[in-house]
C-alpha positions in Angstrom: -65.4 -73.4 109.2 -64.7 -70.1 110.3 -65.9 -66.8 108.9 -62.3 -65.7 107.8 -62.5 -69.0 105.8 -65.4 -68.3 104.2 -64.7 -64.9 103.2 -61.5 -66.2 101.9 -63.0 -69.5 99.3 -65.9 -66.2 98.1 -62.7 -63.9 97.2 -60.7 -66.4 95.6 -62.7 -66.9 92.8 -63.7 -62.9 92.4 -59.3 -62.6 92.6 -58.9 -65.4 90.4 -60.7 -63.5 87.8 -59.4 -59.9 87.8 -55.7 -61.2 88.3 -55.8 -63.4 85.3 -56.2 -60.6 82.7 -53.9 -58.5 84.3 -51.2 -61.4 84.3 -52.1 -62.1 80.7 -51.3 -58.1 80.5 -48.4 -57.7 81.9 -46.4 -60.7 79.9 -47.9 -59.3 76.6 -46.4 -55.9 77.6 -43.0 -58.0 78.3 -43.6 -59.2 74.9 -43.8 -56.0 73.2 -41.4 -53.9 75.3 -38.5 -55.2 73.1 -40.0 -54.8 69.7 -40.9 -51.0 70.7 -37.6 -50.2 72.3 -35.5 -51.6 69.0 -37.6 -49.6 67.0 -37.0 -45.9 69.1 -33.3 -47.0 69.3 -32.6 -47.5 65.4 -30.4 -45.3 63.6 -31.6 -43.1 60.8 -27.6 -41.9 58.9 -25.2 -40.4 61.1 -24.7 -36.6 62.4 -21.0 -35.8 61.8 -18.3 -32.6 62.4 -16.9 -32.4 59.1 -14.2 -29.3 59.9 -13.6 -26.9 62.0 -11.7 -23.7 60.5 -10.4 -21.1 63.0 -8.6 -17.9 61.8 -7.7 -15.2 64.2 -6.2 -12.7 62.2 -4.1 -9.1 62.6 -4.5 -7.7 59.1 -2.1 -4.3 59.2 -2.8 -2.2 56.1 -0.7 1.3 55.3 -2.8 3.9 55.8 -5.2 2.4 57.1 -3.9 0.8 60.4 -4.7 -2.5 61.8 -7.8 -4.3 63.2 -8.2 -7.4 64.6 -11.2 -10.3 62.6 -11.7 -14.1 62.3 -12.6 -13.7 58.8 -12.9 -16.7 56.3 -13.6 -18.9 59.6 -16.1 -22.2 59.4 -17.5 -25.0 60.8 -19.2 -27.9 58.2 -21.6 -30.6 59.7 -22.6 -33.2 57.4 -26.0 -36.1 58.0 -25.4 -39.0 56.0 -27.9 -41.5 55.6 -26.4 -44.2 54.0 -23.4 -45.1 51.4 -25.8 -42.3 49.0 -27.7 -40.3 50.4 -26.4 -37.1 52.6 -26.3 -33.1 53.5 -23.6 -31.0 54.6 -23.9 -27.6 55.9 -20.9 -24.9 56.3 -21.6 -22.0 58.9 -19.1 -18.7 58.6 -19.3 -15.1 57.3 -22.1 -15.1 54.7 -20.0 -12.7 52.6 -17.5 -15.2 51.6 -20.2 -16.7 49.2 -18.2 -14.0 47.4 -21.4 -12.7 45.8 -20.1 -11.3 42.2 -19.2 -7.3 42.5 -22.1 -5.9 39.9 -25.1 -6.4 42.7 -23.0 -4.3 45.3 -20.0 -3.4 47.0 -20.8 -5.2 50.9 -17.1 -7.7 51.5 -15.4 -7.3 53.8 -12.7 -8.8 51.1 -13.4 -5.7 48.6 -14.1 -2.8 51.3 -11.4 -4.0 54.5 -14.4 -3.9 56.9 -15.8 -6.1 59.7 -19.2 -6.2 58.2 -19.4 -10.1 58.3 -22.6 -11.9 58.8 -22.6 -15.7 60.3 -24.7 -18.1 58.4 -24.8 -21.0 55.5 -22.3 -20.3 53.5 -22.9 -23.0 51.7 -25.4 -26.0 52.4 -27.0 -28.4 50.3 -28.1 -32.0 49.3 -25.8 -34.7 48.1 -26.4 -37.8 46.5 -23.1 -40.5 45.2 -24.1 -42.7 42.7 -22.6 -45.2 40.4 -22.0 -42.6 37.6 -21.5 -39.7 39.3 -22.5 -37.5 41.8 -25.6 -34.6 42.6 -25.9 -31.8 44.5 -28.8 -29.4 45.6 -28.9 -26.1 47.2 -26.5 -23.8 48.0 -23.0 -25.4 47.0 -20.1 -25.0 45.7 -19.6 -23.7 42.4 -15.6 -25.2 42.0 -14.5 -22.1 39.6 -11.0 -22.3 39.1 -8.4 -23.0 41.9 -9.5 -20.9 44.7 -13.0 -22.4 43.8 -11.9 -25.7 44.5 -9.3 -25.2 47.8 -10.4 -26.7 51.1 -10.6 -23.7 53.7 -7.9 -26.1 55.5 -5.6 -26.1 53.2 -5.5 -22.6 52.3 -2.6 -20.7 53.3 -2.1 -17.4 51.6 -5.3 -15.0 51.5 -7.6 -14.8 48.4 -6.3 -13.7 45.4 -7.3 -10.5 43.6 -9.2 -12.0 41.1 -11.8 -13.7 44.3 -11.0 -10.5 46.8 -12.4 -8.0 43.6 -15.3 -10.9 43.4 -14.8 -11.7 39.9 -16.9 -15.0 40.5 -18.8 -16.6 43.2 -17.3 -19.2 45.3 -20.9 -20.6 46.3 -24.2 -20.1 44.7 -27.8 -21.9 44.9 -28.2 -24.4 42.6 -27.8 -28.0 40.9 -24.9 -29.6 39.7 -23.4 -33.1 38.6 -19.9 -34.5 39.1 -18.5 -37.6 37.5 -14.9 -39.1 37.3 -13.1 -42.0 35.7 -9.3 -42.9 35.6 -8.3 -39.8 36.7 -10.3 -37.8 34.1 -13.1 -35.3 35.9 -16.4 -33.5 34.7 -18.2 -30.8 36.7 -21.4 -29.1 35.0 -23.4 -26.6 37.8 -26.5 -24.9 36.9 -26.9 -21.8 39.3 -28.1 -18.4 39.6 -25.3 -16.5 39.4 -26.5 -13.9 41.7 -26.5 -16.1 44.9 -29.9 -15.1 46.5 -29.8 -11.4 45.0 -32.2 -12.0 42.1 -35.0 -13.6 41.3 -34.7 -13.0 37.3 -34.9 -16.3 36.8 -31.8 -16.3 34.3 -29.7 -19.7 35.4 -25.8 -19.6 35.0 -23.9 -22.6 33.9 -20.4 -23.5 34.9 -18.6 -25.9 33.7 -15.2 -27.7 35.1 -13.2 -30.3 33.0 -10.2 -31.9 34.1 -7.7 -34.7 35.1 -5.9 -35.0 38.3 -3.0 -37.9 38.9 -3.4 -39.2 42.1 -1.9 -36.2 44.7 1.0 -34.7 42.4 -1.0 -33.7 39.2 -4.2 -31.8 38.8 -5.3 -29.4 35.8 -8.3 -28.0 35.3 -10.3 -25.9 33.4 -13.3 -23.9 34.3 -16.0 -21.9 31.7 -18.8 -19.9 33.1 -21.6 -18.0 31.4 -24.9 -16.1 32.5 -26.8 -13.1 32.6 -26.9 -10.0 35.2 -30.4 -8.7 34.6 -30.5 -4.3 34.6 -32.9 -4.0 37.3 -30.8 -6.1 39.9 -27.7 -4.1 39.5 -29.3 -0.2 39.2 -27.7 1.1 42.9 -24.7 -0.6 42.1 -21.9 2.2 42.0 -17.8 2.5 41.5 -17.3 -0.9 39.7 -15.0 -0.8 37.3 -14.6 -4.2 36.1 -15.1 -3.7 32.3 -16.6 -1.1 31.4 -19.6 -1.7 33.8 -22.9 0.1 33.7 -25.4 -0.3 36.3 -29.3 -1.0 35.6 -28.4 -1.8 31.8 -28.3 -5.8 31.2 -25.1 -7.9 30.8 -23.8 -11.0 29.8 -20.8 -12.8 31.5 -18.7 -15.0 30.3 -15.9 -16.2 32.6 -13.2 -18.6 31.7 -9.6 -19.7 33.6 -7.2 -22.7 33.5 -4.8 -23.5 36.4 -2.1 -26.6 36.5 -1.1 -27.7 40.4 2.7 -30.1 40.8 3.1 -31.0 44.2 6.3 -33.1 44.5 7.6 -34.3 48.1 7.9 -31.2 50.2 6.7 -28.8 47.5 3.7 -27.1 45.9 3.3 -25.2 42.9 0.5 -23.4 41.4 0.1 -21.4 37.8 -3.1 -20.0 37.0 -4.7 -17.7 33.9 -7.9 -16.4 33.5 -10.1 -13.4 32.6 -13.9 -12.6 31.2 -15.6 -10.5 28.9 -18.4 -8.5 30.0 -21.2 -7.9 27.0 -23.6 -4.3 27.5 -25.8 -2.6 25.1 -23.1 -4.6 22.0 -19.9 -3.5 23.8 -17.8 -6.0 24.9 -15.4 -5.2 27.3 -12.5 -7.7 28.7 -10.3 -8.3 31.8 -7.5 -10.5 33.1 -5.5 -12.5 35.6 -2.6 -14.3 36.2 -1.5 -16.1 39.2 2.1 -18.2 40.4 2.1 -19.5 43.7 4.9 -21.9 45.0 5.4 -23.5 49.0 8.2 -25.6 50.1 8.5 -27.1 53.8 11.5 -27.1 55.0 10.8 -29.3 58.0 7.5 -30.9 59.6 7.8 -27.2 61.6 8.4 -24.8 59.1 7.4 -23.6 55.6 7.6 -21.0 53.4 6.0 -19.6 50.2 6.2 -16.8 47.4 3.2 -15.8 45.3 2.6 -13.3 42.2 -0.7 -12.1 40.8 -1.9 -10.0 38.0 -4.5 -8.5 37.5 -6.3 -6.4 34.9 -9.8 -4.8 35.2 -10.1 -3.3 31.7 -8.0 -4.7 29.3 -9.3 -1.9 27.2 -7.6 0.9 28.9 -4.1 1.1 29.4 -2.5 1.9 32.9 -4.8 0.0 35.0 -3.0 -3.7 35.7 -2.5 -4.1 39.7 0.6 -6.6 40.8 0.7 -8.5 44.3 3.7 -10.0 45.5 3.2 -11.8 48.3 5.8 -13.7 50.8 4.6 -16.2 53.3 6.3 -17.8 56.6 4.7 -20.4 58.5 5.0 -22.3 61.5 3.5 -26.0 62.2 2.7 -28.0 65.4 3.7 -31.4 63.9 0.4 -32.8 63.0 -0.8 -29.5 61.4 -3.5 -29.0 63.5 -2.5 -25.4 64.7 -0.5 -23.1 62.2 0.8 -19.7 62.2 0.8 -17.9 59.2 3.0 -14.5 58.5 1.9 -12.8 55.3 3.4 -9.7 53.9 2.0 -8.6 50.5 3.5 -5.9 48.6 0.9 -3.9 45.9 2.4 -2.2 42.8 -0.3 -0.6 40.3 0.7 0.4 36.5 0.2 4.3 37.2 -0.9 6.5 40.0 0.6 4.1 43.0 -1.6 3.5 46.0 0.2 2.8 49.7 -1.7 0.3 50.7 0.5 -3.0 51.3 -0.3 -5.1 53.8 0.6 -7.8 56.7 -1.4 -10.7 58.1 -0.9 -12.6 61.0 -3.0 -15.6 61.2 -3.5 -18.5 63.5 -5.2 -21.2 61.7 -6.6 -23.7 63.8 -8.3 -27.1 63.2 -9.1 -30.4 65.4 -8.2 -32.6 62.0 -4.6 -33.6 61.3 -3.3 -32.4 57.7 
Protein backbone atom coordinates (compact mmCIF):
# COMPACT_ATOMS: atom_id res chain seq x y z
CA UNK A 1 0.00 0.00 0.00
CA UNK A 2 1.24 3.21 -0.68
CA UNK A 3 1.70 6.19 1.65
CA UNK A 4 -0.99 8.37 -0.29
CA UNK A 5 -3.24 5.25 0.62
CA UNK A 6 -2.62 5.31 3.97
CA UNK A 7 -2.95 8.83 4.61
CA UNK A 8 -6.14 8.63 2.78
CA UNK A 9 -8.06 5.24 5.00
CA UNK A 10 -6.49 7.78 8.44
CA UNK A 11 -8.53 10.89 6.91
CA UNK A 12 -11.55 9.23 6.11
CA UNK A 13 -12.70 8.43 9.24
CA UNK A 14 -11.44 12.05 10.87
CA UNK A 15 -13.74 13.56 7.51
CA UNK A 16 -16.40 11.18 8.12
CA UNK A 17 -16.84 12.68 11.40
CA UNK A 18 -16.70 16.57 10.99
CA UNK A 19 -18.88 16.29 7.61
CA UNK A 20 -21.63 14.43 9.26
CA UNK A 21 -22.72 17.26 11.66
CA UNK A 22 -22.34 19.69 9.23
CA UNK A 23 -24.57 17.74 6.63
CA UNK A 24 -27.03 17.15 9.48
CA UNK A 25 -26.68 21.19 9.64
CA UNK A 26 -27.22 22.28 6.58
CA UNK A 27 -30.69 20.09 5.88
CA UNK A 28 -32.02 21.40 9.30
CA UNK A 29 -31.25 24.94 8.11
CA UNK A 30 -33.15 23.83 4.69
CA UNK A 31 -35.79 22.81 7.13
CA UNK A 32 -36.21 26.00 8.80
CA UNK A 33 -35.41 28.46 6.04
CA UNK A 34 -39.20 28.24 4.97
CA UNK A 35 -40.83 28.55 8.27
CA UNK A 36 -38.58 31.77 9.01
CA UNK A 37 -39.09 33.30 5.62
CA UNK A 38 -43.16 32.90 5.81
CA UNK A 39 -43.07 34.34 9.03
CA UNK A 40 -40.80 37.93 7.79
CA UNK A 41 -43.16 37.88 4.68
CA UNK A 42 -46.69 37.95 6.50
CA UNK A 43 -48.82 40.86 6.31
CA UNK A 44 -49.75 42.80 9.35
CA UNK A 45 -53.24 45.30 7.69
CA UNK A 46 -52.58 47.17 4.63
CA UNK A 47 -50.95 50.81 4.08
CA UNK A 48 -53.35 52.64 1.75
CA UNK A 49 -53.69 56.48 -0.14
CA UNK A 50 -57.03 57.29 0.89
CA UNK A 51 -57.23 60.93 -1.16
CA UNK A 52 -55.38 63.23 -2.55
CA UNK A 53 -56.84 66.98 -2.55
CA UNK A 54 -55.00 69.55 -4.77
CA UNK A 55 -56.16 73.21 -4.80
CA UNK A 56 -54.17 75.80 -6.55
CA UNK A 57 -56.02 78.84 -6.09
CA UNK A 58 -56.07 82.85 -7.36
CA UNK A 59 -58.21 84.44 -4.59
CA UNK A 60 -58.71 88.28 -5.99
CA UNK A 61 -60.14 90.37 -3.12
CA UNK A 62 -61.18 94.39 -3.72
CA UNK A 63 -58.94 96.22 -1.99
CA UNK A 64 -56.80 94.04 -1.18
CA UNK A 65 -55.40 92.59 -4.56
CA UNK A 66 -54.69 89.09 -5.28
CA UNK A 67 -52.22 86.33 -4.14
CA UNK A 68 -51.69 83.11 -5.13
CA UNK A 69 -52.22 79.74 -2.14
CA UNK A 70 -53.05 75.97 -2.10
CA UNK A 71 -55.19 76.40 0.78
CA UNK A 72 -57.65 73.75 2.09
CA UNK A 73 -55.24 71.09 0.24
CA UNK A 74 -54.74 67.27 1.74
CA UNK A 75 -53.52 64.03 1.47
CA UNK A 76 -55.26 61.06 3.91
CA UNK A 77 -53.33 57.66 4.41
CA UNK A 78 -55.18 55.12 6.18
CA UNK A 79 -53.45 51.35 7.89
CA UNK A 80 -56.06 48.98 8.21
CA UNK A 81 -55.54 45.85 10.05
CA UNK A 82 -58.28 43.93 9.39
CA UNK A 83 -62.25 44.08 8.62
CA UNK A 84 -62.09 46.30 12.37
CA UNK A 85 -59.39 47.58 13.26
CA UNK A 86 -57.64 50.80 11.47
CA UNK A 87 -56.03 54.55 11.50
CA UNK A 88 -56.26 57.26 9.05
CA UNK A 89 -54.19 60.28 9.02
CA UNK A 90 -54.98 63.59 6.89
CA UNK A 91 -51.88 65.96 6.29
CA UNK A 92 -52.74 69.89 5.07
CA UNK A 93 -52.71 73.37 6.63
CA UNK A 94 -53.15 72.86 10.37
CA UNK A 95 -55.44 75.93 10.46
CA UNK A 96 -58.26 74.28 8.85
CA UNK A 97 -58.91 72.36 12.16
CA UNK A 98 -60.81 75.63 12.18
CA UNK A 99 -59.80 76.18 15.80
CA UNK A 100 -63.06 78.23 17.32
CA UNK A 101 -62.36 82.22 17.05
CA UNK A 102 -62.39 83.08 21.12
CA UNK A 103 -58.56 81.45 21.58
CA UNK A 104 -57.28 83.82 18.68
CA UNK A 105 -57.43 85.27 15.45
CA UNK A 106 -54.43 83.05 13.34
CA UNK A 107 -56.72 81.56 9.79
CA UNK A 108 -55.86 82.21 7.09
CA UNK A 109 -59.90 81.78 6.44
CA UNK A 110 -60.62 84.83 9.06
CA UNK A 111 -57.39 87.12 8.41
CA UNK A 112 -56.84 86.48 4.11
CA UNK A 113 -53.13 85.47 4.94
CA UNK A 114 -50.78 82.76 3.88
CA UNK A 115 -49.93 81.79 7.38
CA UNK A 116 -50.68 78.03 6.87
CA UNK A 117 -48.84 75.37 8.70
CA UNK A 118 -48.69 71.61 7.19
CA UNK A 119 -49.53 68.91 9.57
CA UNK A 120 -52.40 66.36 10.96
CA UNK A 121 -55.27 67.92 10.42
CA UNK A 122 -56.92 65.33 11.61
CA UNK A 123 -55.64 61.75 12.62
CA UNK A 124 -56.94 59.14 14.74
CA UNK A 125 -57.98 55.46 15.65
CA UNK A 126 -60.87 53.69 14.17
CA UNK A 127 -62.54 50.70 15.14
CA UNK A 128 -66.14 49.17 13.00
CA UNK A 129 -67.98 47.01 14.99
CA UNK A 130 -71.35 45.27 14.86
CA UNK A 131 -73.15 48.18 16.57
CA UNK A 132 -71.45 50.96 15.63
CA UNK A 133 -68.41 52.54 15.18
CA UNK A 134 -65.25 54.33 17.47
CA UNK A 135 -62.90 56.76 17.01
CA UNK A 136 -59.83 58.19 18.90
CA UNK A 137 -57.71 61.11 18.48
CA UNK A 138 -57.93 63.94 16.57
CA UNK A 139 -61.07 63.45 14.22
CA UNK A 140 -63.72 64.73 12.95
CA UNK A 141 -66.26 66.48 14.77
CA UNK A 142 -69.21 66.14 11.76
CA UNK A 143 -70.98 69.62 12.91
CA UNK A 144 -73.43 70.48 10.48
CA UNK A 145 -72.97 70.24 6.60
CA UNK A 146 -69.68 71.70 6.05
CA UNK A 147 -68.66 69.37 9.10
CA UNK A 148 -69.58 66.52 7.33
CA UNK A 149 -68.41 67.35 3.32
CA UNK A 150 -65.60 65.28 1.82
CA UNK A 151 -62.73 67.86 0.85
CA UNK A 152 -63.50 66.22 -2.67
CA UNK A 153 -66.68 67.00 -3.04
CA UNK A 154 -66.46 70.51 -2.00
CA UNK A 155 -66.94 73.07 -4.53
CA UNK A 156 -67.72 76.51 -3.34
CA UNK A 157 -65.44 77.95 -0.42
CA UNK A 158 -66.46 77.78 3.30
CA UNK A 159 -69.17 79.46 4.38
CA UNK A 160 -69.23 82.37 6.71
CA UNK A 161 -70.42 80.61 9.54
CA UNK A 162 -66.88 78.04 9.26
CA UNK A 163 -64.61 81.09 7.61
CA UNK A 164 -65.63 83.31 11.05
CA UNK A 165 -64.78 79.83 12.96
CA UNK A 166 -68.03 79.51 14.66
CA UNK A 167 -67.11 75.74 15.35
CA UNK A 168 -64.30 73.41 14.84
CA UNK A 169 -64.27 71.14 11.91
CA UNK A 170 -61.72 68.70 13.86
CA UNK A 171 -60.91 68.42 17.46
CA UNK A 172 -59.05 65.62 19.78
CA UNK A 173 -61.27 63.36 21.10
CA UNK A 174 -63.66 60.24 21.29
CA UNK A 175 -66.68 59.63 19.52
CA UNK A 176 -69.27 56.80 18.58
CA UNK A 177 -71.19 56.38 15.36
CA UNK A 178 -74.06 53.89 14.75
CA UNK A 179 -76.73 53.53 11.89
CA UNK A 180 -79.71 51.43 11.07
CA UNK A 181 -82.28 51.57 8.09
CA UNK A 182 -81.22 54.72 7.14
CA UNK A 183 -81.58 56.39 10.59
CA UNK A 184 -77.94 57.79 12.02
CA UNK A 185 -76.42 58.68 15.59
CA UNK A 186 -73.18 60.54 16.17
CA UNK A 187 -72.18 61.50 19.93
CA UNK A 188 -68.28 63.11 20.06
CA UNK A 189 -66.81 63.96 23.30
CA UNK A 190 -63.91 66.53 22.56
CA UNK A 191 -62.17 69.40 23.82
CA UNK A 192 -63.50 72.03 22.16
CA UNK A 193 -60.32 73.92 22.08
CA UNK A 194 -58.44 71.55 19.67
CA UNK A 195 -54.93 71.39 21.42
CA UNK A 196 -55.24 75.11 22.91
CA UNK A 197 -56.23 74.21 26.46
CA UNK A 198 -55.66 71.91 28.80
CA UNK A 199 -58.75 73.00 31.27
CA UNK A 200 -59.88 69.78 31.13
CA UNK A 201 -63.54 70.94 30.38
CA UNK A 202 -64.80 68.11 27.52
CA UNK A 203 -67.29 69.39 24.79
CA UNK A 204 -70.08 67.16 23.58
CA UNK A 205 -71.53 67.08 20.14
CA UNK A 206 -74.13 65.44 19.13
CA UNK A 207 -75.42 64.57 15.39
CA UNK A 208 -78.89 62.79 14.78
CA UNK A 209 -80.09 62.04 11.48
CA UNK A 210 -81.51 59.96 8.55
CA UNK A 211 -80.18 59.81 5.02
CA UNK A 212 -82.07 57.86 2.02
CA UNK A 213 -79.72 56.18 0.11
CA UNK A 214 -77.87 59.19 -2.21
CA UNK A 215 -80.97 61.64 -2.70
CA UNK A 216 -82.00 62.41 0.98
CA UNK A 217 -80.02 63.38 4.00
CA UNK A 218 -81.09 65.59 7.04
CA UNK A 219 -79.38 66.17 9.96
CA UNK A 220 -79.17 67.80 12.94
CA UNK A 221 -76.27 68.75 14.96
CA UNK A 222 -76.18 70.13 19.05
CA UNK A 223 -73.00 71.23 20.63
CA UNK A 224 -72.23 72.40 24.08
CA UNK A 225 -68.95 73.24 26.21
CA UNK A 226 -67.07 75.48 28.13
CA UNK A 227 -64.19 78.15 27.06
CA UNK A 228 -62.33 78.49 30.28
CA UNK A 229 -61.15 82.72 31.13
CA UNK A 230 -57.57 82.03 31.27
CA UNK A 231 -57.35 80.41 27.70
CA UNK A 232 -58.91 83.24 25.92
CA UNK A 233 -57.27 86.47 27.99
CA UNK A 234 -55.06 87.89 24.60
CA UNK A 235 -57.80 87.12 22.56
CA UNK A 236 -58.85 90.57 20.99
CA UNK A 237 -61.51 92.07 18.18
CA UNK A 238 -64.07 89.11 18.41
CA UNK A 239 -67.21 90.15 18.13
CA UNK A 240 -69.24 87.09 18.01
CA UNK A 241 -71.75 87.73 20.87
CA UNK A 242 -70.94 89.95 22.97
CA UNK A 243 -67.45 88.25 23.70
CA UNK A 244 -65.20 89.15 26.63
CA UNK A 245 -61.85 87.78 26.82
CA UNK A 246 -60.27 86.14 30.09
CA UNK A 247 -63.95 85.92 31.60
CA UNK A 248 -65.47 82.21 31.30
CA UNK A 249 -68.07 81.14 28.78
CA UNK A 250 -70.45 78.64 27.92
CA UNK A 251 -71.30 77.60 24.23
CA UNK A 252 -74.07 76.16 23.06
CA UNK A 253 -74.19 75.56 19.26
CA UNK A 254 -76.97 74.13 17.45
CA UNK A 255 -77.84 73.84 13.30
CA UNK A 256 -80.17 71.72 11.06
CA UNK A 257 -79.40 71.35 7.28
CA UNK A 258 -81.76 69.15 4.63
CA UNK A 259 -79.54 67.95 1.30
CA UNK A 260 -82.05 66.67 -2.24
CA UNK A 261 -79.83 65.63 -4.84
CA UNK A 262 -82.01 64.42 -7.78
CA UNK A 263 -80.23 63.31 -11.23
CA UNK A 264 -78.03 66.22 -12.27
CA UNK A 265 -78.90 68.45 -9.28
CA UNK A 266 -77.94 69.33 -5.80
CA UNK A 267 -79.61 71.35 -3.25
CA UNK A 268 -78.70 72.42 0.08
CA UNK A 269 -80.78 74.54 3.00
CA UNK A 270 -79.18 75.05 6.17
CA UNK A 271 -79.99 77.13 9.70
CA UNK A 272 -78.16 77.49 12.58
CA UNK A 273 -76.83 79.85 15.36
CA UNK A 274 -75.52 79.72 19.28
CA UNK A 275 -75.78 81.47 22.27
CA UNK A 276 -72.85 82.44 24.09
CA UNK A 277 -73.35 82.53 28.16
CA UNK A 278 -70.68 85.25 30.30
CA UNK A 279 -70.90 86.53 33.72
CA UNK A 280 -75.33 85.64 33.31
CA UNK A 281 -75.54 87.42 29.90
CA UNK A 282 -76.44 85.54 27.19
CA UNK A 283 -75.86 86.73 23.97
CA UNK A 284 -77.09 84.99 20.46
CA UNK A 285 -76.04 84.73 16.79
CA UNK A 286 -77.30 83.35 13.48
CA UNK A 287 -76.99 81.68 10.08
CA UNK A 288 -78.65 80.70 7.19
CA UNK A 289 -77.40 79.06 4.23
CA UNK A 290 -79.03 77.93 0.35
CA UNK A 291 -76.83 76.42 -1.97
CA UNK A 292 -78.02 74.76 -5.27
CA UNK A 293 -75.67 72.99 -8.36
CA UNK A 294 -77.01 71.63 -11.57
CA UNK A 295 -74.62 69.91 -14.31
CA UNK A 296 -75.44 70.69 -17.36
CA UNK A 297 -73.31 68.08 -19.08
CA UNK A 298 -70.47 65.49 -17.76
CA UNK A 299 -68.22 68.97 -18.69
CA UNK A 300 -69.87 71.66 -17.18
CA UNK A 301 -71.76 72.78 -14.03
CA UNK A 302 -72.97 75.58 -12.43
CA UNK A 303 -74.17 76.73 -8.98
CA UNK A 304 -75.73 79.77 -6.90
CA UNK A 305 -75.32 80.05 -3.15
CA UNK A 306 -76.79 82.55 -0.33
CA UNK A 307 -75.60 82.96 3.24
CA UNK A 308 -76.56 84.85 6.21
CA UNK A 309 -75.13 85.64 8.79
CA UNK A 310 -75.57 87.45 12.07
CA UNK A 311 -72.86 87.90 14.86
CA UNK A 312 -75.05 89.63 17.49
CA UNK A 313 -78.51 89.10 17.21
CA UNK A 314 -78.72 91.61 19.91
CA UNK A 315 -77.64 94.61 17.99
CA UNK A 316 -79.29 95.67 15.04
CA UNK A 317 -77.28 96.57 11.80
CA UNK A 318 -74.74 93.96 11.94
CA UNK A 319 -76.22 90.86 9.50
CA UNK A 320 -73.49 90.18 6.55
CA UNK A 321 -75.05 88.57 3.10
CA UNK A 322 -72.89 86.45 0.53
CA UNK A 323 -74.07 85.76 -2.73
CA UNK A 324 -72.02 83.61 -4.44
CA UNK A 325 -72.09 82.29 -8.22
CA UNK A 326 -70.08 79.33 -9.35
CA UNK A 327 -68.86 77.91 -12.95
CA UNK A 328 -67.08 74.85 -13.30
CA UNK A 329 -65.44 72.87 -15.74
CA UNK A 330 -64.87 68.84 -15.59
CA UNK A 331 -62.50 66.39 -17.31
CA UNK A 332 -65.01 63.50 -17.69
CA UNK A 333 -64.14 61.40 -14.80
CA UNK A 334 -63.87 64.31 -12.39
CA UNK A 335 -60.59 63.84 -11.55
CA UNK A 336 -59.32 67.53 -12.51
CA UNK A 337 -61.86 70.52 -12.09
CA UNK A 338 -61.79 74.04 -12.53
CA UNK A 339 -63.69 76.08 -10.42
CA UNK A 340 -64.67 80.02 -11.12
CA UNK A 341 -66.09 81.67 -7.95
CA UNK A 342 -67.32 85.17 -7.73
CA UNK A 343 -68.87 86.15 -4.35
CA UNK A 344 -70.58 89.29 -3.86
CA UNK A 345 -70.61 90.79 0.10
CA UNK A 346 -73.45 93.09 1.18
CA UNK A 347 -73.43 94.08 5.02
CA UNK A 348 -76.73 95.67 6.81
CA UNK A 349 -74.96 99.20 7.46
CA UNK A 350 -71.62 100.72 6.86
CA UNK A 351 -70.70 98.56 3.41
CA UNK A 352 -67.24 97.17 3.11
CA UNK A 353 -65.60 96.57 -0.62
CA UNK A 354 -64.36 93.61 -0.27
CA UNK A 355 -65.96 91.03 -2.82
CA UNK A 356 -64.06 88.51 -4.11
CA UNK A 357 -63.05 85.96 -7.04
CA UNK A 358 -61.49 82.48 -6.78
CA UNK A 359 -60.00 80.49 -9.38
CA UNK A 360 -59.31 77.09 -8.37
CA UNK A 361 -58.01 73.88 -9.83
CA UNK A 362 -59.09 71.03 -7.92
CA UNK A 363 -57.28 68.10 -8.53
CA UNK A 364 -57.53 64.42 -7.40
CA UNK A 365 -56.21 60.78 -8.65
CA UNK A 366 -59.91 59.30 -7.57
CA UNK A 367 -62.79 59.43 -10.04
CA UNK A 368 -66.02 61.29 -8.65
Amino acid sequence: MSKSSSCFLKLAPLSAAILAPLVMTLAALVTIAPAKTAHADEKVGTFSLDNIVLRPTYLSQEGQGGRFSLEDSQIGLSWRKDRHWSAHFDLGDTSYRNLPIYYGQNSPMYTGQNTAQFGLVDGYAEYDGVYGRVRAGLLPVDFGYEGTLDPAHRYFFYSQSIANRLVALDDEGVSFYTEHEGFFTELVLHNGSGDQSNSGNVWVTGNWGYAYMQNFKWEMSLQTGYIPGSATTNTQNVTVADFQPGVMARVRNGVMYVEYSPVYWDAIAEIGGGELVQDSKTSRYDYQLAQVTHNFTRNLSAGMRYDFYNPNMGMSGLGQTEMTALLMLKSDDGTSDLLFEGTKHFYETNQIHDDQLRVVWLLTPFAR
